[in-house]
Chimera marker file (.cmm) of the C-alpha trace (Angstrom):
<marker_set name="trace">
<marker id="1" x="-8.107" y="28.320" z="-182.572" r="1" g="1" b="0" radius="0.5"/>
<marker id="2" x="-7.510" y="27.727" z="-179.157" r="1" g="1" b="0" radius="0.5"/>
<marker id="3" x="-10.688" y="27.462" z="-176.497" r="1" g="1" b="0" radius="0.5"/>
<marker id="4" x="-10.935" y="26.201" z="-172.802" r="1" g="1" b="0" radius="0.5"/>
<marker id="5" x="-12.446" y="22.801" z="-172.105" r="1" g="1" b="0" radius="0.5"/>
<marker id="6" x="-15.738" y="22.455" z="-171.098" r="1" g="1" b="0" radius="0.5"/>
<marker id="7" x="-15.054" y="19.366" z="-169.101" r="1" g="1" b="0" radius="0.5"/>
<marker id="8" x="-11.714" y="17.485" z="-167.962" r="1" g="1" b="0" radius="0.5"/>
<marker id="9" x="-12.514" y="13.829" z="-169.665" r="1" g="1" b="0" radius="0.5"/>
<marker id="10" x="-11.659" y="11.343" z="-166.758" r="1" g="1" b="0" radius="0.5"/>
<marker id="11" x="-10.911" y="8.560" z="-169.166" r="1" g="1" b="0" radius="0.5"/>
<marker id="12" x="-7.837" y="10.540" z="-170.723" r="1" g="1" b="0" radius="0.5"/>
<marker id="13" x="-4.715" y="9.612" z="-168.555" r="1" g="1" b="0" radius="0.5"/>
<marker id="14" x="-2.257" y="12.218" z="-167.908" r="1" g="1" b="0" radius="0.5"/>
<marker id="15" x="-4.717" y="14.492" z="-167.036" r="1" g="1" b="0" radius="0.5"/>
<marker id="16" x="-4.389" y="17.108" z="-164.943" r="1" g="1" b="0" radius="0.5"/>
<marker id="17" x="-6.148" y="20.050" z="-163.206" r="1" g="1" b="0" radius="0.5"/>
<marker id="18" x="-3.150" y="22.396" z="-164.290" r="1" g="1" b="0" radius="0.5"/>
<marker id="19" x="-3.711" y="21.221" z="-167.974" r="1" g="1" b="0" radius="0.5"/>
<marker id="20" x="-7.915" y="21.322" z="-167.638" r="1" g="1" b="0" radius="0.5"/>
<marker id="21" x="-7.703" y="25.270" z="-167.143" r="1" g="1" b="0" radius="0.5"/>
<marker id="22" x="-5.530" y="25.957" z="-169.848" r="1" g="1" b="0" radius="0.5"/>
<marker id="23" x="-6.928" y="26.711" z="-173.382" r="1" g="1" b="0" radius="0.5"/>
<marker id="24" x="-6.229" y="23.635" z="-175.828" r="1" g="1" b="0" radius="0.5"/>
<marker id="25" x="-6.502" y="23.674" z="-179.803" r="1" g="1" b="0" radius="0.5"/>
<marker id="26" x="-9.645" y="21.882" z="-180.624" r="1" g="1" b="0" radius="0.5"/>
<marker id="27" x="-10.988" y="20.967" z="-183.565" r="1" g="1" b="0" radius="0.5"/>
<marker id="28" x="-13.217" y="23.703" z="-184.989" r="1" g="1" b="0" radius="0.5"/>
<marker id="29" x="-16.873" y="23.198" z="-184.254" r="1" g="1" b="0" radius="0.5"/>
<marker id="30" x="-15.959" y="20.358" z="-181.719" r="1" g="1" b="0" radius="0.5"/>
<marker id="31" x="-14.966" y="19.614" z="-178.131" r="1" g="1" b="0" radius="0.5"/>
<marker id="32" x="-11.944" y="16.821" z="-180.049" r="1" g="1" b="0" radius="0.5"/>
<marker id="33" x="-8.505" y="18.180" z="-178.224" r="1" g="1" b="0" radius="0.5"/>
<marker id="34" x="-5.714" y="18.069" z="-180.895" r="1" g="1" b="0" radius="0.5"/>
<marker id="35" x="-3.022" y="16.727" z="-178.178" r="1" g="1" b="0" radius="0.5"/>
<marker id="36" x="-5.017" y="14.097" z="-177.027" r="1" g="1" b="0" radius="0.5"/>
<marker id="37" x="-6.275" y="12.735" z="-180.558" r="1" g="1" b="0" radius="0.5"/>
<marker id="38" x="-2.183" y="13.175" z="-181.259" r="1" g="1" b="0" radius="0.5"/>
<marker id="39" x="-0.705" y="10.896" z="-178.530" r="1" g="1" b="0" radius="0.5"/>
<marker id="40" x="-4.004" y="8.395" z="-178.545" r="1" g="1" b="0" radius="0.5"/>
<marker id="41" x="-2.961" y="7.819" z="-182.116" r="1" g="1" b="0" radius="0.5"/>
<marker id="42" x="0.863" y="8.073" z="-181.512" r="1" g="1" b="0" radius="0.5"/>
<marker id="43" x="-0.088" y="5.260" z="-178.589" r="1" g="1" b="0" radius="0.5"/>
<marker id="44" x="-2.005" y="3.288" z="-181.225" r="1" g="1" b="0" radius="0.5"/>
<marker id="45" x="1.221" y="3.472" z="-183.981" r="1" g="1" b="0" radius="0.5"/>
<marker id="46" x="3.704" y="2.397" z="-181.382" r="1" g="1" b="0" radius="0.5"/>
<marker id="47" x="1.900" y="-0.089" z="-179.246" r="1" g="1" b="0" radius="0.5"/>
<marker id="48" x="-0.745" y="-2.198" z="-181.786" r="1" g="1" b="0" radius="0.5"/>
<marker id="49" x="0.306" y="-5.712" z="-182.559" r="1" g="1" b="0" radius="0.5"/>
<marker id="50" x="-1.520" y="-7.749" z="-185.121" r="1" g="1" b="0" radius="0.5"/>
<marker id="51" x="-1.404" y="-11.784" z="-184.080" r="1" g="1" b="0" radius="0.5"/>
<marker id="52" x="-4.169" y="-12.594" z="-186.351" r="1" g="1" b="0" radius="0.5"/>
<marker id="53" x="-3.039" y="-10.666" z="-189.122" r="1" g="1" b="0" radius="0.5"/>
<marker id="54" x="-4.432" y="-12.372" z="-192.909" r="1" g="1" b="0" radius="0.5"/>
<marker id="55" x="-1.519" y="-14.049" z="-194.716" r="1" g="1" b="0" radius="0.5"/>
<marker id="56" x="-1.772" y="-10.838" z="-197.494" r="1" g="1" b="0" radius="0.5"/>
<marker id="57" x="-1.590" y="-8.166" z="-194.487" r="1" g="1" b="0" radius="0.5"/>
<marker id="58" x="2.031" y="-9.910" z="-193.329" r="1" g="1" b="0" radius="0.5"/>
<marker id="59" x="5.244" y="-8.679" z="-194.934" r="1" g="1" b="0" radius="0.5"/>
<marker id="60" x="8.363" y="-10.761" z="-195.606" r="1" g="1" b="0" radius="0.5"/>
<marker id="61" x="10.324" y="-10.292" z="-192.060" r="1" g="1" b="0" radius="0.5"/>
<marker id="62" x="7.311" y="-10.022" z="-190.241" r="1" g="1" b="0" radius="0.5"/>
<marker id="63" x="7.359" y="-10.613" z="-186.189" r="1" g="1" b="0" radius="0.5"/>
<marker id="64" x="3.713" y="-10.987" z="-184.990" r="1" g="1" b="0" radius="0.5"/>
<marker id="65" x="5.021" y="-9.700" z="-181.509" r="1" g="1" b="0" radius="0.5"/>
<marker id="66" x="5.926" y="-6.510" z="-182.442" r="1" g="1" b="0" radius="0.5"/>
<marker id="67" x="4.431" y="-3.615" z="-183.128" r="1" g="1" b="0" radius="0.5"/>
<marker id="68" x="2.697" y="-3.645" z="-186.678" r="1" g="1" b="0" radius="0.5"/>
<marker id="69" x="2.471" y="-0.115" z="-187.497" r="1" g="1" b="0" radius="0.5"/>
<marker id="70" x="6.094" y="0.479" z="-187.141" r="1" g="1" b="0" radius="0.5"/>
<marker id="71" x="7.155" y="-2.102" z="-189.135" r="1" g="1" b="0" radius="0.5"/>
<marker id="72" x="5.601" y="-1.353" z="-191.870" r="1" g="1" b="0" radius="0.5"/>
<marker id="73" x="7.163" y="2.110" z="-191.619" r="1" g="1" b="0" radius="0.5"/>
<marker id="74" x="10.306" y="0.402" z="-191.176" r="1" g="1" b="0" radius="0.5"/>
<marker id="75" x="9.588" y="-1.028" z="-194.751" r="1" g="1" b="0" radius="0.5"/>
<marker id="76" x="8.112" y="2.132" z="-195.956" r="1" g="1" b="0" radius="0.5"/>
<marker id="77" x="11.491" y="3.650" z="-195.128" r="1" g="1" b="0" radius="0.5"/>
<marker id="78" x="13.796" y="0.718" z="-195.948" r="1" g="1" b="0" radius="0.5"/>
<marker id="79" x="12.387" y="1.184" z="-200.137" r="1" g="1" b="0" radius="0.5"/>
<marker id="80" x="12.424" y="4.805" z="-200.499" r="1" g="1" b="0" radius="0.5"/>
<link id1="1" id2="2" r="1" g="1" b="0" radius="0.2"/>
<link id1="2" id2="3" r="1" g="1" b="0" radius="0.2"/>
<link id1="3" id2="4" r="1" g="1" b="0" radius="0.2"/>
<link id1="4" id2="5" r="1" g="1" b="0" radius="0.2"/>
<link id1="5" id2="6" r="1" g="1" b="0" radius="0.2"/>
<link id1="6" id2="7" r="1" g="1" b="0" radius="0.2"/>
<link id1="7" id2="8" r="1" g="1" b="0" radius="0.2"/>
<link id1="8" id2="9" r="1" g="1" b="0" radius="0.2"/>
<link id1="9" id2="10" r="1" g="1" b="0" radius="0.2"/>
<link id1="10" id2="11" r="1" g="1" b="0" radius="0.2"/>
<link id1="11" id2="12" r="1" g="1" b="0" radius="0.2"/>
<link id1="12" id2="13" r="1" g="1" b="0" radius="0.2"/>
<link id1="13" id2="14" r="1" g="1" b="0" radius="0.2"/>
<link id1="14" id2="15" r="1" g="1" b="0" radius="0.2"/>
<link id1="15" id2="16" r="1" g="1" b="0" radius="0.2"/>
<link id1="16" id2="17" r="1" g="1" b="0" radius="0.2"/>
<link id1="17" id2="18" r="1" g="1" b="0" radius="0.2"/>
<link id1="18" id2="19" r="1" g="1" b="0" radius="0.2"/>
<link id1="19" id2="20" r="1" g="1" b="0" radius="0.2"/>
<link id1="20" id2="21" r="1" g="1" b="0" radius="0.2"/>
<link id1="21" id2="22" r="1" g="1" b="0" radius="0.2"/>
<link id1="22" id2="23" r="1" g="1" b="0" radius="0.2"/>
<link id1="23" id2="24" r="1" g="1" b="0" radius="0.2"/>
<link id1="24" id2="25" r="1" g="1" b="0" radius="0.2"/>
<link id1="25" id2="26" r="1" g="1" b="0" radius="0.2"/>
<link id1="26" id2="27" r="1" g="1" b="0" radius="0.2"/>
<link id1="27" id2="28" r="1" g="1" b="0" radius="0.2"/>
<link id1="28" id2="29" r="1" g="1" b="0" radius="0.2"/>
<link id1="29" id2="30" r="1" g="1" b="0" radius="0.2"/>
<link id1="30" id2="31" r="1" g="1" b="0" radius="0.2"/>
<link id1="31" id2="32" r="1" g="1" b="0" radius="0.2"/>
<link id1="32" id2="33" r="1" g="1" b="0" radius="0.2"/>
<link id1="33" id2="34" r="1" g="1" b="0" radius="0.2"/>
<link id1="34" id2="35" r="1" g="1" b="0" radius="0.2"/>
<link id1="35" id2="36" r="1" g="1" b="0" radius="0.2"/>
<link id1="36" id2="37" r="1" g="1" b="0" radius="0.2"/>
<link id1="37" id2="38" r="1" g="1" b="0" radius="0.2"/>
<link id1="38" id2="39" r="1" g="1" b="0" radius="0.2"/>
<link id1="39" id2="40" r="1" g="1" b="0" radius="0.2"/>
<link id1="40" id2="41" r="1" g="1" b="0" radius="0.2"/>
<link id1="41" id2="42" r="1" g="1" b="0" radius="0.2"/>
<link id1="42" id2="43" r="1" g="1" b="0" radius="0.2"/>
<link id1="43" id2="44" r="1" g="1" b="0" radius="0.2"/>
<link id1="44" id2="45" r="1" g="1" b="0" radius="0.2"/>
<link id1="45" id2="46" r="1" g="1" b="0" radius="0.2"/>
<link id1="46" id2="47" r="1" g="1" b="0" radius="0.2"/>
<link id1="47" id2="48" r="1" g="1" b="0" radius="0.2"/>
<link id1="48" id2="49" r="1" g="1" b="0" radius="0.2"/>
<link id1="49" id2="50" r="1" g="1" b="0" radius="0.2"/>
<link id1="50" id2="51" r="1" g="1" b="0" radius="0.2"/>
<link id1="51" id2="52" r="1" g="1" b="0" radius="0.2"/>
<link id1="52" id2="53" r="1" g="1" b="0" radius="0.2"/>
<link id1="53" id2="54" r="1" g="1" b="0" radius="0.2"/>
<link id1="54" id2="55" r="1" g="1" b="0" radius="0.2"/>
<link id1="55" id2="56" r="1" g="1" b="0" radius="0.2"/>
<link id1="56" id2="57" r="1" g="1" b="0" radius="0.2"/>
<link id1="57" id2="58" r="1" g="1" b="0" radius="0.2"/>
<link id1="58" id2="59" r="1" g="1" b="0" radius="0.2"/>
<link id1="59" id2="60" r="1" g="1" b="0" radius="0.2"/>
<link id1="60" id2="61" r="1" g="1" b="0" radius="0.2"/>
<link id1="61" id2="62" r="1" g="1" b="0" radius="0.2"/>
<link id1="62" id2="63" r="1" g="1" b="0" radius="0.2"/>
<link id1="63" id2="64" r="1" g="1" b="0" radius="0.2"/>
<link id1="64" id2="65" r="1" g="1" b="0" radius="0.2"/>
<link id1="65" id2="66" r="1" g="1" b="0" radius="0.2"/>
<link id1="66" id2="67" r="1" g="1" b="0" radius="0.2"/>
<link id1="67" id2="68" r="1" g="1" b="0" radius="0.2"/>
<link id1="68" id2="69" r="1" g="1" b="0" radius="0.2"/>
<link id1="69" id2="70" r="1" g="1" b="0" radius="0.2"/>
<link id1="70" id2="71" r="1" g="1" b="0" radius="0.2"/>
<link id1="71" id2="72" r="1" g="1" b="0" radius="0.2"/>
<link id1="72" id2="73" r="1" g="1" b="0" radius="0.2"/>
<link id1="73" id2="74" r="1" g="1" b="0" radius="0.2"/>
<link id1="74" id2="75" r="1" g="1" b="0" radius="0.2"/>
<link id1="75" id2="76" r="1" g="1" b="0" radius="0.2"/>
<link id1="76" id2="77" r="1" g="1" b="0" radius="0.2"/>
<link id1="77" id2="78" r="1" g="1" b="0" radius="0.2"/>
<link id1="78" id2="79" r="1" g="1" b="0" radius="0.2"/>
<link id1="79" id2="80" r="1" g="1" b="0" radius="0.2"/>
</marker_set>
């Protein structure tokens, strides 16, 4: 179901007027904009780094400088 915005959220970056009046999918009985929960999370996957990750969270070839989530996909990937 796509609806128009009630409000342009000032904290989201990459927003723009031209993107404020046009509907957006939303989930139902919300104001949550699919596209923005999708690249907040896609941000989150390719961007979080762990230092302090527990000795049972790390895997083998672990580097604490780079990007957790995608290393473990990596290894997700590498087994199947």
């Amino acid at each position: 179901m796509q609806v128009e915005r009630p409000e342009a959220d000032p904290n989201i970056a990459g927003a723009s007027s031209e993107t404020d009046q046009a509907p957006q999918l939303v989930v139902w009985g919300t104001d949550v904009v699919v596209s923005q929960c999708k690249e907040k999370f896609k941000k989150f996957v390719l961007h979080f780094v762990d230092p302090n990750a527990e000795e049972d969270e790390r895997m083998e070839d672990m580097n604490m400088n780079e990007p957790l989530y995608l290393q473990k996909l990596q290894e997700v990937c590498f087994y199947d």
